[in-house]
MMTF fields as JSON, N, C-alpha, C and O atoms, coordinates in Angstrom:
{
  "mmtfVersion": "1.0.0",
  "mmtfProducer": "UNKNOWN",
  "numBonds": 299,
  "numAtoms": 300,
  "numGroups": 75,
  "numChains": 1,
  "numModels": 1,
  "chainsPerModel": [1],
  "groupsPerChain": [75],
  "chainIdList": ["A"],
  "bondAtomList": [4, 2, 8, 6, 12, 10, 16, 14, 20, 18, 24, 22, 28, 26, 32, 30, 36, 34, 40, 38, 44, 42, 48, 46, 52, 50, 56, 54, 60, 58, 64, 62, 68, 66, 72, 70, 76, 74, 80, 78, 84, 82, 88, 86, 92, 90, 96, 94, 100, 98, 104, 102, 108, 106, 112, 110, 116, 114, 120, 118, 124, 122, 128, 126, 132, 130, 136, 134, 140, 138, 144, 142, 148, 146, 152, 150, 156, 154, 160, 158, 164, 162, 168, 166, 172, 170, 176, 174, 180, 178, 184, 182, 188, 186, 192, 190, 196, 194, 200, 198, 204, 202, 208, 206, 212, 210, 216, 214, 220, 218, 224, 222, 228, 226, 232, 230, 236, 234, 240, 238, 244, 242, 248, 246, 252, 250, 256, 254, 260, 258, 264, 262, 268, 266, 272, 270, 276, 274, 280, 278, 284, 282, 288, 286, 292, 290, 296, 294],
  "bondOrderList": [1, 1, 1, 1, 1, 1, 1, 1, 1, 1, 1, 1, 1, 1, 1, 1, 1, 1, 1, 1, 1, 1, 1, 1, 1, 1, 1, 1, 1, 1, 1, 1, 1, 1, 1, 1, 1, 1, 1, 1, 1, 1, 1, 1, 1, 1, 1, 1, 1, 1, 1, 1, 1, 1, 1, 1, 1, 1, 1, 1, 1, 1, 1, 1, 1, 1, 1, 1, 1, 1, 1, 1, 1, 1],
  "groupList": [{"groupName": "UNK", "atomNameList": ["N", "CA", "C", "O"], "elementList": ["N", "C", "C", "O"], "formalChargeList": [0, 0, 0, 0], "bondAtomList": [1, 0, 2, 1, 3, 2], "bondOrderList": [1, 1, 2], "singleLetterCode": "X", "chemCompType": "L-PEPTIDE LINKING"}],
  "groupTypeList": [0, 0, 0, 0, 0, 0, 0, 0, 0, 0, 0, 0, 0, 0, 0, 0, 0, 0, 0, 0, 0, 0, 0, 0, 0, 0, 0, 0, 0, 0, 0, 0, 0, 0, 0, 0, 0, 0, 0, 0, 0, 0, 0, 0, 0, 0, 0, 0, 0, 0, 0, 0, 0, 0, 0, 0, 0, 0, 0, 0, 0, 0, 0, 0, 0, 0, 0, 0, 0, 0, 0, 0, 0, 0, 0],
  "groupIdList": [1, 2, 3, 4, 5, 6, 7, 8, 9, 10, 11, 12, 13, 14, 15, 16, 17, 18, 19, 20, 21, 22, 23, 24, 25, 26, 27, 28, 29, 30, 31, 32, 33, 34, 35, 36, 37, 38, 39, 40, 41, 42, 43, 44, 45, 46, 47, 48, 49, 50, 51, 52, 53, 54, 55, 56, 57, 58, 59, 60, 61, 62, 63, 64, 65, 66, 67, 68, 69, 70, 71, 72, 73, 74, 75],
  "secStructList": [7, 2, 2, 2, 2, 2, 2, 2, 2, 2, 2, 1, 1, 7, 7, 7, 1, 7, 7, 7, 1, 1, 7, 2, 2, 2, 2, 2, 2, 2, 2, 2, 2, 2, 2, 4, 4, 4, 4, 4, 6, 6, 6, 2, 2, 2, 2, 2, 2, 2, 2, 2, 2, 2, 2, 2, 2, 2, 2, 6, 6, 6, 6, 2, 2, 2, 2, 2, 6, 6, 7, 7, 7, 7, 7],
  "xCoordList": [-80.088, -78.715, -78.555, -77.432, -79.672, -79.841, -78.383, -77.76, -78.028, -77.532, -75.934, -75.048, -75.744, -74.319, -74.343, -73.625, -74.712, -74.767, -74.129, -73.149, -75.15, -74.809, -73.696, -73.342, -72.986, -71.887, -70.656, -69.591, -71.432, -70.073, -69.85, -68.845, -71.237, -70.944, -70.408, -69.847, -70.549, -69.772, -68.602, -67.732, -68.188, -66.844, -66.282, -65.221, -66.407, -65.732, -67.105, -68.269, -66.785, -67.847, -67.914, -68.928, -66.809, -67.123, -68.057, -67.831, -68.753, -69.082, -70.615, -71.262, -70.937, -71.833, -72.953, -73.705, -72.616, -74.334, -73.408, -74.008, -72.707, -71.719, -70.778, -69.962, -70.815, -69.726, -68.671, -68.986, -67.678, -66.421, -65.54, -65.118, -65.157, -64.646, -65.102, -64.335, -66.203, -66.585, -68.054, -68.569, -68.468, -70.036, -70.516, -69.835, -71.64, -72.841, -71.957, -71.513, -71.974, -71.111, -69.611, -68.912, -69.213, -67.717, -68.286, -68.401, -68.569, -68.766, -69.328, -68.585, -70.461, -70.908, -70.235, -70.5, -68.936, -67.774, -66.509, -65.646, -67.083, -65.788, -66.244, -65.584, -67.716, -68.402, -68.103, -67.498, -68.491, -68.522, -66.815, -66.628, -65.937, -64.867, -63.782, -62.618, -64.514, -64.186, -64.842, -64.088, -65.94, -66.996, -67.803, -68.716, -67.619, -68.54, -69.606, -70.104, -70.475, -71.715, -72.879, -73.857, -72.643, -73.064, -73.325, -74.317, -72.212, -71.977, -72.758, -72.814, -73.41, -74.633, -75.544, -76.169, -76.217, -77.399, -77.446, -78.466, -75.964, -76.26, -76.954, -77.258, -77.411, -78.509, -79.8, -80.335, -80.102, -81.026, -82.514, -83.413, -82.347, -83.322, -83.756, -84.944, -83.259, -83.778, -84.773, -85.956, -83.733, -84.275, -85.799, -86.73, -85.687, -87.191, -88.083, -89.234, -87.767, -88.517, -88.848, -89.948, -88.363, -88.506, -89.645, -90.77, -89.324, -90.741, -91.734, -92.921, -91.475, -92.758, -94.088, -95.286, -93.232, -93.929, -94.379, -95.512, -93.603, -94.518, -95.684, -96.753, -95.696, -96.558, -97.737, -98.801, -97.638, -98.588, -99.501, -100.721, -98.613, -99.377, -99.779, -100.171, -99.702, -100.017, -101.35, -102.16, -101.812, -102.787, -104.051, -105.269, -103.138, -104.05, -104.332, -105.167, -104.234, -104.88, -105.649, -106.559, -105.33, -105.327, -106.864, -107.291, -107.563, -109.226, -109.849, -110.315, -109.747, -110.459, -110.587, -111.69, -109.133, -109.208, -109.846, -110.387, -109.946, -111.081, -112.644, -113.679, -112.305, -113.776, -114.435, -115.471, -113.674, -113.907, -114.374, -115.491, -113.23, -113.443, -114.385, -114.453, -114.985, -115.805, -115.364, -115.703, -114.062, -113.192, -113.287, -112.545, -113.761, -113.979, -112.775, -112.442, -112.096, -111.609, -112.428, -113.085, -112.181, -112.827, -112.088, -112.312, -111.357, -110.318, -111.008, -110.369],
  "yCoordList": [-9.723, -9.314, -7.803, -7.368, -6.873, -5.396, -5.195, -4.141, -5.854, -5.359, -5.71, -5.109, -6.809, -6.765, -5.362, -4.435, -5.218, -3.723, -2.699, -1.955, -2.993, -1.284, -1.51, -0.415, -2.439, -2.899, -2.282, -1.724, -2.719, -2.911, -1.073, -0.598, -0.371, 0.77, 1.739, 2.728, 1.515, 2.303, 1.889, 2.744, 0.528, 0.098, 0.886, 1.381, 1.165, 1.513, 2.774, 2.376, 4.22, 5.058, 5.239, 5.779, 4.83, 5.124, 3.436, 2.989, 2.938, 2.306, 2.682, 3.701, 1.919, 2.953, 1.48, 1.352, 0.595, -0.694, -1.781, -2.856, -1.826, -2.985, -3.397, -2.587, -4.516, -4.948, -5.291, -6.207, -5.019, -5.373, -6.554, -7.186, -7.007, -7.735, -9.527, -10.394, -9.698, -10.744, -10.927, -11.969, -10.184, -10.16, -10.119, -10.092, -10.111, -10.387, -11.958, -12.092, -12.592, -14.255, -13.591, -13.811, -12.83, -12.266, -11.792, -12.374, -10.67, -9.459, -10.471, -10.694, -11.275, -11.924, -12.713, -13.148, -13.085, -14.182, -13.49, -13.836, -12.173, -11.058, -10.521, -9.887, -10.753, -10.049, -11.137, -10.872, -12.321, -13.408, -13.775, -14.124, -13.421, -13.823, -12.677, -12.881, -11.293, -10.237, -10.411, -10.274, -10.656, -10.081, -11.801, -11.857, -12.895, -13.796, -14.38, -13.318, -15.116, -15.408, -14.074, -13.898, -13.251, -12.35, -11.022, -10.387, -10.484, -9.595, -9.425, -8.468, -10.849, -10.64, -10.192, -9.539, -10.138, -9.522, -8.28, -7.624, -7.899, -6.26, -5.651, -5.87, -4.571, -3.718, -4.592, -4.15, -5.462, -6.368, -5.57, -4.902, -5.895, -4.903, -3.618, -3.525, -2.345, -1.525, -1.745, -1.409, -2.593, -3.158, -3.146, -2.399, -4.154, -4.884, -3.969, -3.942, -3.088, -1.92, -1.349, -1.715, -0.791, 0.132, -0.693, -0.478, -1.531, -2.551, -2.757, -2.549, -3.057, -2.867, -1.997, -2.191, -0.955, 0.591, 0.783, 1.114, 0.588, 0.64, -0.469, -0.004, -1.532, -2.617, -1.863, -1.665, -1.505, -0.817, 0.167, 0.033, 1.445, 2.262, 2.209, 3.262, 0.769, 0.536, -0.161, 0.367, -1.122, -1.624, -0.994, -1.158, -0.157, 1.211, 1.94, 2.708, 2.202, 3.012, 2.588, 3.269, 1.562, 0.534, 0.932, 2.086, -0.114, -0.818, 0.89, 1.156, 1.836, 3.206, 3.814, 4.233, 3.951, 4.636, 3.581, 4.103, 2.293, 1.355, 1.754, 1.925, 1.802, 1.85, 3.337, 3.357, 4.659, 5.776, 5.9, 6.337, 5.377, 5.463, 3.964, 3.51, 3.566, 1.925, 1.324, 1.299, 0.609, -0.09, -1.475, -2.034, -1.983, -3.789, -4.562, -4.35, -5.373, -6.441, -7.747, -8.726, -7.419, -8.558, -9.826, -10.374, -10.064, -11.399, -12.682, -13.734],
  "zCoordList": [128.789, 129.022, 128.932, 128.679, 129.134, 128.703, 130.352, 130.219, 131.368, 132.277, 132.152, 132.758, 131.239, 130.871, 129.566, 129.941, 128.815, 127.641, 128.542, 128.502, 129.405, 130.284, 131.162, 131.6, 131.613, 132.009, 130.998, 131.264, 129.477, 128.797, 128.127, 127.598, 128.423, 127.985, 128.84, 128.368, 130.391, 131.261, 131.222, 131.388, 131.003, 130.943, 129.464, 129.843, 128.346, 127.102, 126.964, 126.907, 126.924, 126.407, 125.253, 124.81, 124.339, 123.007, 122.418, 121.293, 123.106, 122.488, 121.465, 121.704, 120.593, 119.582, 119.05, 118.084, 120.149, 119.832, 119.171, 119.145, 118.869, 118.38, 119.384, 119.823, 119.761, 120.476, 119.771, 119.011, 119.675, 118.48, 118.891, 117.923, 120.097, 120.763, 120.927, 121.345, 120.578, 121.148, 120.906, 120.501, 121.099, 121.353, 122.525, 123.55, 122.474, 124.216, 125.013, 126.153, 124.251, 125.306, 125.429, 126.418, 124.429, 125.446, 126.813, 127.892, 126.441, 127.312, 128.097, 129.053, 128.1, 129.656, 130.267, 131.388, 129.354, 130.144, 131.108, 131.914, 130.374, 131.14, 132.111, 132.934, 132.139, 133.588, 134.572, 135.611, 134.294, 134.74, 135.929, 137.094, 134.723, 135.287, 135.697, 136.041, 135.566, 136.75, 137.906, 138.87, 138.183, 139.584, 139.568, 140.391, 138.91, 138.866, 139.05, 139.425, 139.143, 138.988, 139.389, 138.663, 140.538, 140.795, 140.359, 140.714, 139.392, 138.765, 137.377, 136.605, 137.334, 136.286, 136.822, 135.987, 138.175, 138.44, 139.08, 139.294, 139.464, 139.394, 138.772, 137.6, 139.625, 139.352, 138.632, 137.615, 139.06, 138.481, 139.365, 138.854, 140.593, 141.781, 141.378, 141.687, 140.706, 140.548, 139.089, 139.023, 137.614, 136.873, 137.213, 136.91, 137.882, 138.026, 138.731, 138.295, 139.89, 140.568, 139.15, 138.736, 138.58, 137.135, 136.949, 137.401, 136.34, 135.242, 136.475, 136.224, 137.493, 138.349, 138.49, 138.693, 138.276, 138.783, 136.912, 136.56, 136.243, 134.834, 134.78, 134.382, 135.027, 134.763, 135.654, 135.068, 136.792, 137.672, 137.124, 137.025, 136.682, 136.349, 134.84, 134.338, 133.854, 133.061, 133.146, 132.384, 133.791, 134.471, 135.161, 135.09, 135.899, 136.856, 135.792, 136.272, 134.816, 133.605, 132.49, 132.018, 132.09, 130.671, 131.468, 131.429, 132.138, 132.592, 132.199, 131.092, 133.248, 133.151, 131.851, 131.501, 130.756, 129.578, 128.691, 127.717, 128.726, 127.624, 128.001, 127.358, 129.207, 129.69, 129.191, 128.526, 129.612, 128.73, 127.638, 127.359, 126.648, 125.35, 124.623, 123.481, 125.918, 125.081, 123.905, 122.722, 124.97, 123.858, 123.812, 124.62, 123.328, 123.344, 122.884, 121.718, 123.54, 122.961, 122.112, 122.469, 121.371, 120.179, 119.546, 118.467, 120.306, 120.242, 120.399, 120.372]
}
């Protein structure tokens, strides 16, 4: 629900990590029943582009720098 948060912090700027109102099931019932079912996955697409392009160049690095530093998994 990190995309209702950021919903609820452009909506109120003084907010400070506490929702005072309701909680996360307010706030997602108020997204819900301003913009409905849809309005939860806004900005969901760039979301996931983001974590894409990290998972990538986390992967594309992780194999080369073990291998550098002869790092064994011993699990």
């Amino acid at each position: 629900m990190d995309f209702g948060e950021k919903k609820y912090i452009r909506k109120y700027p003084n907010y400070k990590g506490i929702i005072p109102d309701g909680g996360m099931i307010n706030c997602t019932l108020e997204i819900i029943r301003e913009e409905g079912m849809q309005g939860l996955w806004v900005g969901y697409s760039a979301c996931a582009a983001r974590a894409l392009i990290a998972n990538l160049v986390m992967f594309a690095i992780y194999e080369p720098v073990c291998k550098k530093l002869k790092v064994r998994d011993e699990f």
